[in-house]
C-alpha positions as CSV (number, residue, x, y, z in Angstrom):
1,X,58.1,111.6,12.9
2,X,60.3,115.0,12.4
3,X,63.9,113.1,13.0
4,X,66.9,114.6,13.1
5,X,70.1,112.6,12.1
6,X,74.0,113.4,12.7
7,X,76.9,112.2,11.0
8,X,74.2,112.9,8.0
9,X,77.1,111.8,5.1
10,X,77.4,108.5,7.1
11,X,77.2,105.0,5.2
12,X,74.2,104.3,8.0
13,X,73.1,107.8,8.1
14,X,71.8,107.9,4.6
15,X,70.1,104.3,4.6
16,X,68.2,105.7,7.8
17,X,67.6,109.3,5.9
18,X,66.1,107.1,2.8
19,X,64.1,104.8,5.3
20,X,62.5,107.6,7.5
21,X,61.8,109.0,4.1
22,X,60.2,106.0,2.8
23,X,57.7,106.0,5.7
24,X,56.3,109.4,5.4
25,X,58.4,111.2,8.1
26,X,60.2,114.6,7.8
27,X,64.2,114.3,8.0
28,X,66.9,116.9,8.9
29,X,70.7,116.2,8.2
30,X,73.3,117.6,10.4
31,X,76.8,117.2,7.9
32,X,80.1,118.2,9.1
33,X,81.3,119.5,5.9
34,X,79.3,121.0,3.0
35,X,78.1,118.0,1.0
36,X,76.0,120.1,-1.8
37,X,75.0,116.2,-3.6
38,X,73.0,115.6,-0.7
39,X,69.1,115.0,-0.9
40,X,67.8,115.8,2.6
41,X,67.7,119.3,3.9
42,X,71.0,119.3,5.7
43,X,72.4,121.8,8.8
44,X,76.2,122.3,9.2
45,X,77.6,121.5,12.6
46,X,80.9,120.1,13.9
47,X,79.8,118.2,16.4
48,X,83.0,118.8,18.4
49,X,81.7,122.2,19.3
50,X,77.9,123.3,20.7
51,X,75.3,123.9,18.0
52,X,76.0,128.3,17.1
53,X,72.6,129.7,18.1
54,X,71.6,130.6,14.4
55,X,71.5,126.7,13.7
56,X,69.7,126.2,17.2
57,X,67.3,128.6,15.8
58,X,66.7,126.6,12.5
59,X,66.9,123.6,14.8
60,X,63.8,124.9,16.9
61,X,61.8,126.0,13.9
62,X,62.1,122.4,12.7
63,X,60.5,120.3,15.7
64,X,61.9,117.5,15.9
65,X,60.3,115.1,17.9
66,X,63.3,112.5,17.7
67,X,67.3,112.8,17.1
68,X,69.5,110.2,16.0
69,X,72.9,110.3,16.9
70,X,74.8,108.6,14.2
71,X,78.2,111.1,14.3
72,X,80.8,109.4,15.3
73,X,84.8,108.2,14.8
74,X,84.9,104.3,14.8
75,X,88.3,103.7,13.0
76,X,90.5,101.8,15.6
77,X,93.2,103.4,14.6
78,X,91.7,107.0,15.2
79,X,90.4,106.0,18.0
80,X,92.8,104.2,20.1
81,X,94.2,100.9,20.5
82,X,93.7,100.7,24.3
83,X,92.5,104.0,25.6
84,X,90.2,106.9,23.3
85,X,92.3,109.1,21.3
86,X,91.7,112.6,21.6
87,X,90.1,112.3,18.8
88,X,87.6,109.6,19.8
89,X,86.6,111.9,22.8
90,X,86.3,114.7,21.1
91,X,83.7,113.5,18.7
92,X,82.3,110.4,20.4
93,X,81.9,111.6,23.9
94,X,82.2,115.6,24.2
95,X,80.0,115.4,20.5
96,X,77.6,113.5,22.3
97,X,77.6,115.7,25.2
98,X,77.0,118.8,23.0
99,X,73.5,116.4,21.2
100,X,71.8,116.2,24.5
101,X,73.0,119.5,25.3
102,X,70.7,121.1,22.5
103,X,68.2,118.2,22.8
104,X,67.9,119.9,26.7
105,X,67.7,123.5,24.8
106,X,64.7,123.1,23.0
107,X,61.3,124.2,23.7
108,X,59.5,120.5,22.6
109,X,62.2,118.0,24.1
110,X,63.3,115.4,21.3
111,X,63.9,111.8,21.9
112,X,67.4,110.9,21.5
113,X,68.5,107.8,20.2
114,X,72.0,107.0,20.8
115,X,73.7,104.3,18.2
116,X,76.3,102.6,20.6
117,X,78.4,99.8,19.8
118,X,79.2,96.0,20.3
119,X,82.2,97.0,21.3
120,X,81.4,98.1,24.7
121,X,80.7,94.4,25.1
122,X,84.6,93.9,24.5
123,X,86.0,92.1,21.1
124,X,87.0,88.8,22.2
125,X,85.1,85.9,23.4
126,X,86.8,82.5,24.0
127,X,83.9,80.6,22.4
128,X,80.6,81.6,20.6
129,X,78.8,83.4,23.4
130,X,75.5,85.6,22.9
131,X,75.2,88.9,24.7
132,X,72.0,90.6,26.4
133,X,72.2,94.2,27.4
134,X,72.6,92.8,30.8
135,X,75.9,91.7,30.1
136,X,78.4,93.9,32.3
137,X,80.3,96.1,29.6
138,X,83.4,95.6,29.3
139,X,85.4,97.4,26.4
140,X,88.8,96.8,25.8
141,X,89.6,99.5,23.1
142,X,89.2,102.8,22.5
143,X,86.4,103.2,20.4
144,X,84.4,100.6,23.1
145,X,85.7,103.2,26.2
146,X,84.3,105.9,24.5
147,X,81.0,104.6,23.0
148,X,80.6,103.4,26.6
149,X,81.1,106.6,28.2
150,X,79.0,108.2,25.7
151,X,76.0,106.1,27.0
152,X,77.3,106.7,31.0
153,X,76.5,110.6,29.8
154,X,72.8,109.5,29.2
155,X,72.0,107.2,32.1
156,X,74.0,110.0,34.2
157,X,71.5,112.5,33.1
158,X,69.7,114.1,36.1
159,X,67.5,115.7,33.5
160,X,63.8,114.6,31.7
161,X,65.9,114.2,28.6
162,X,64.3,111.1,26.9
163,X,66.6,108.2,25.4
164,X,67.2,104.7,23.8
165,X,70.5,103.1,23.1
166,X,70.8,100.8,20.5
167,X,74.1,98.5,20.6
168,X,74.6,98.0,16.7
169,X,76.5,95.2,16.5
170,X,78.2,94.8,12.9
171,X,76.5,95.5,9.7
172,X,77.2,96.5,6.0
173,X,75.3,97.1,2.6
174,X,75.0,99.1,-0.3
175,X,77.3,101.9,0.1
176,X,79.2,101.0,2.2
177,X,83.1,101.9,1.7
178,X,86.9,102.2,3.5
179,X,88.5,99.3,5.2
180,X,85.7,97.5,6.8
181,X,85.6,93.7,5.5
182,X,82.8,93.7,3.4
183,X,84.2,96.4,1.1
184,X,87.7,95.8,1.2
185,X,87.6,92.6,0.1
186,X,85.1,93.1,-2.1
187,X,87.5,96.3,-3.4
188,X,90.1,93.0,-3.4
189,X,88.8,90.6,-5.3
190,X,87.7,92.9,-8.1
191,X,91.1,94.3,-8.4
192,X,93.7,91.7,-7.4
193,X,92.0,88.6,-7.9
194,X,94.6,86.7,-8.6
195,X,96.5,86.6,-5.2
196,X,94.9,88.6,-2.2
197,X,96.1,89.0,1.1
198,X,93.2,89.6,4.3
199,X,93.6,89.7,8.1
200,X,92.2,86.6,9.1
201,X,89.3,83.8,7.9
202,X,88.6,82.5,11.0
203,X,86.7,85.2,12.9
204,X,82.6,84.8,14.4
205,X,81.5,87.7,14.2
206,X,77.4,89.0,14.4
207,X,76.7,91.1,10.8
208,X,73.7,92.5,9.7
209,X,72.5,94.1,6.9
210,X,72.0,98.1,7.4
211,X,69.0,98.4,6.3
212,X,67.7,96.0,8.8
213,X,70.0,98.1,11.2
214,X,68.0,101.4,10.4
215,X,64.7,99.7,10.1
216,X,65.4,98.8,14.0
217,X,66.3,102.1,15.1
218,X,63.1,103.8,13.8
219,X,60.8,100.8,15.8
220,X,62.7,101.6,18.8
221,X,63.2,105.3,18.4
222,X,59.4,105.5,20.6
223,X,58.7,107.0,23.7
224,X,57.3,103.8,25.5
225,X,60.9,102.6,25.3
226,X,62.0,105.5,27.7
227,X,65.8,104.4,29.1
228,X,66.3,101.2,27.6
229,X,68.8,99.6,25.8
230,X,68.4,97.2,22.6
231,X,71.0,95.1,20.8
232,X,70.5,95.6,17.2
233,X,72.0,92.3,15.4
234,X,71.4,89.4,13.6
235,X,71.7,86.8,16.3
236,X,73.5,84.8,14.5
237,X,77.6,84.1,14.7
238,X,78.7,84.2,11.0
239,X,82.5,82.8,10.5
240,X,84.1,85.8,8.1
241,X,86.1,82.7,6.1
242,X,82.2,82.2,5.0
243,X,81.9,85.9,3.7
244,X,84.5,85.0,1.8
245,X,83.1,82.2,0.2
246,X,80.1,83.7,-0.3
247,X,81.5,86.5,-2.4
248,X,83.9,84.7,-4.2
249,X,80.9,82.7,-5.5
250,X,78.9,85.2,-6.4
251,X,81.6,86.8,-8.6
252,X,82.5,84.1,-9.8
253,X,86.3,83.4,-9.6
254,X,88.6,81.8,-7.2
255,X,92.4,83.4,-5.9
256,X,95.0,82.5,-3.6
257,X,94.3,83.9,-0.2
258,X,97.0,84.8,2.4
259,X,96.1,85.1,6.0
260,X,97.9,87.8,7.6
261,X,97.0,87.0,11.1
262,X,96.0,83.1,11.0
263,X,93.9,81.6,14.7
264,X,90.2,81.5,15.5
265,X,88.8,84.5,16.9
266,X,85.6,85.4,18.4
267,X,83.6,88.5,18.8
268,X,80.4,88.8,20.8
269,X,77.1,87.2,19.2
270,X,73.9,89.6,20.2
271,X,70.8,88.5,22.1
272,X,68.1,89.9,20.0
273,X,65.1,88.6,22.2
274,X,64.9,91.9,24.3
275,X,63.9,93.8,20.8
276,X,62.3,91.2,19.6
277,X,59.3,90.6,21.9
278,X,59.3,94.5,22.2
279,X,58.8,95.3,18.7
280,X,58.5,92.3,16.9
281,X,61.6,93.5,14.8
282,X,63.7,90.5,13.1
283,X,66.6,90.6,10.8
284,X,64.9,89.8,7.2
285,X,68.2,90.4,4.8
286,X,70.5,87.1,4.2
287,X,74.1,87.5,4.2
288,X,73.7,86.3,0.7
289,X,71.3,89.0,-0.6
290,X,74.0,91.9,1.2
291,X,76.8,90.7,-0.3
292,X,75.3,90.6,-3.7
293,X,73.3,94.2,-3.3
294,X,76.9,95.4,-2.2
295,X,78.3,94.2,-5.2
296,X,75.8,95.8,-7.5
């Protein structure tokens, strides 16, 4: 395979870089900024904006045979409580517009995979409810609207432009840093273990390990799988009072924890069966052994 990936300083980005890699294929990062640390070949572009025909040129020379489209803003705060920030469109929509723009511009036409979200599924459930990609989207924040209308851009397509969409539903791992809730409280506990304060312990959510995420993406990045859609999760509803536990274990230590917004809450739970029987793909990283390779 002769992939190219955007968002190429991403925390998934580089776990798919190292995985594509690891199985022999060629890899080409497309970074934002500058990032000189970086060990792929790398290609500036602002997604924001159409690939400048001198990259397009480098871009042609390369081949690629598939595209991931990693880039993206996923901060809720960025992107908008209820509706998509500017922000959020300008990178999660008109960016995406712009990748199947140059995918359409090339001589040997790419496969795109497009990483989508859970969240066009919505982010509340009233009980422990699985998902399939049949369930009717229904996002109810602004990240979910514009993940969703990023994927209405590819099944609007009057084009021959070849896709997949894989609905990632949570994951973290090695890596992985900012406010998500594996590495902030992880980030917490090392430094204020004494008396810690968290959103909530009470929330089912799906979570994954990435590098079960990326090993999915390659398996369904294939031509055979032409316009379909694939949840990429564990399966399983994990209760995040649990992650706690589990980390608090495996340092070591115990500490007052203060709930800052106490109930039960319930996020979607993804039907894996549908990538499953198609690839024989399964989730083979425990919560457990994340947790611990985050913390080392």
């Amino acid at each position: 395979m002769r992939a190219i990936i955007t968002g190429g300083t991403g925390f998934v980005a580089q776990h798919l870089a190292q995985h594509l890699c690891d199985c022999g294929d060629d890899v080409l990062l497309t970074l934002r900024t500058d990032d000189r640390d970086c060990q792929f070949p790398t290609l500036h572009w602002d997604i924001t904006a159409p690939l400048d025909p001198t990259a397009e040129r480098v871009v042609e020379q390369f081949k690629p045979d598939t595209i991931f489209h990693l880039a993206a803003i996923s901060t809720r705060d960025i992107c908008g409580l209820a509706e998509p920030s500017a922000a959020a469109m300008a990178v999660n929509v008109h960016g995406t517009r712009h990748v199947i723009d140059l995918c359409e511009s090339l001589s040997t036409k790419p496969l795109l995979l497009f990483s989508s979200s859970v969240y066009v599924y919505g982010s509340r459930r009233a009980v422990v409810e699985n998902v399939n990609e049949n369930n009717s989207p229904a996002p109810d924040n602004g990240y979910g609207i514009s993940k969703l209308l990023a994927e209405q851009l590819l099944r609007t397509n009057d084009s021959h432009l070849q896709w997949v969409i894989a609905r990632s539903f949570q994951h973290s791992g090695p890596g992985q840093s900012g406010s998500l809730l594996v590495p902030d409280w992880i980030s917490k506990l090392q430094h204020q273990p004494s008396n810690i304060s968290v959103d909530n312990l009470d929330t089912w959510i799906d979570i994954s390990d990435v590098r079960d995420v990326v090993r999915a993406y390659r398996l369904i990045a294939q031509p055979q799988f032409n316009h379909q859609t694939f949840n990429v999760g564990s399966g399983k509803a994990t209760r995040s009072g649990d992650i706690m536990e589990i980390l608090q274990n495996l340092i070591g230590m115990r500490c007052d924890i203060e709930e800052l917004q106490p109930g039960t809450h319930y996020l979607p739970i993804a039907d894996i069966s549908h990538i499953t029987k198609q690839t024989n793909w399964i989730p083979t990283i425990s919560i457990t052994q994340m947790l611990q390779d985050c913390l080392e």
